[in-house]
N, C-alpha and C positions, 0 to 999 in steps of 0.2 A: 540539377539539385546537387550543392553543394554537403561536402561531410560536413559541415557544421549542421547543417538543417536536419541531417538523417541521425548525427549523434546526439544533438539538441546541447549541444555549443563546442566548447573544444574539445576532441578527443578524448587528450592523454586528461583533463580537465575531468571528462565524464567517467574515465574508466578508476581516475583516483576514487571519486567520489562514491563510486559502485563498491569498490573495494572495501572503503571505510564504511560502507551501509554494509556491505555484506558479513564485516569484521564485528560489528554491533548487533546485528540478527543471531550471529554465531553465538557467543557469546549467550544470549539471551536462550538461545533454543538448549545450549549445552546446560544451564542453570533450570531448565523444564526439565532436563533428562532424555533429549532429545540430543541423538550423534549417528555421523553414518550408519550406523551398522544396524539401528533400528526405527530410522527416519522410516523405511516403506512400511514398517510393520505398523509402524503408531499412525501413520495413514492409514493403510488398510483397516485397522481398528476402529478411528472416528468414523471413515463412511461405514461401517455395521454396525457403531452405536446408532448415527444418523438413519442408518436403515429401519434398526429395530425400535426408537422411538416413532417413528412415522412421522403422521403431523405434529404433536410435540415437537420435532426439532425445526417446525418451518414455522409455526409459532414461535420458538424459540429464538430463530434468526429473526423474524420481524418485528421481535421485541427489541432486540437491541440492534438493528439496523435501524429502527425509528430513534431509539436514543442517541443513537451516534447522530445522526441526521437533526439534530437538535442541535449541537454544537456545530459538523463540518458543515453542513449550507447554509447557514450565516458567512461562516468566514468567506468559504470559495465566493460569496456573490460580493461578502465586501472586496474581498481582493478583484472579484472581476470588476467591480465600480469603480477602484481605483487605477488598475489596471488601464481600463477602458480611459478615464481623466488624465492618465497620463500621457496615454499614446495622441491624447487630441492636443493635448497643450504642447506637444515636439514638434517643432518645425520640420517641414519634409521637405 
């Protein structure tokens, strides 16, 4: 097993790209109100919201995990159709 396959293509290629997701996440979390110093706290607070609504929050989650799921598996199955049509038409 090749570092390409373990990193899922070129390194320095993959770790740029983490950076720059991770640079965007930042960003987004800091405009929540969301920064070191109270990232575990505002964790530990959702799982004991999530606690104390109960089922509410897993009704909650499979409300909008069905809605998301409305949009992402379409796409993923079209990408995997095309995906799939491409690797057949490449000569090997």
């Amino acid at each position: 097993m090749d570092r390409n396959t373990i990193f899922g293509g070129n390194p320095l290629g993959v770790i740029l790209r983490l950076a720059l997701i991770s640079i965007v996440v930042g960003i987004v979390m800091k405009a929540l109100g969301i920064d070191l110093g109270n990232f575990f706290e505002r964790i530990n607070e959702l799982l004991r919201n999530i606690y104390d609504l109960g089922f509410g929050a897993i009704e909650w989650v499979l409300e909008y995990l069905a809605l998301g799921a409305l949009v992402v598996v379409p796409i993923w199955i079209v990408a995997r159709l095309f995906g799939a049509a491409r690797s057949k038409s490449k000569p090997e």
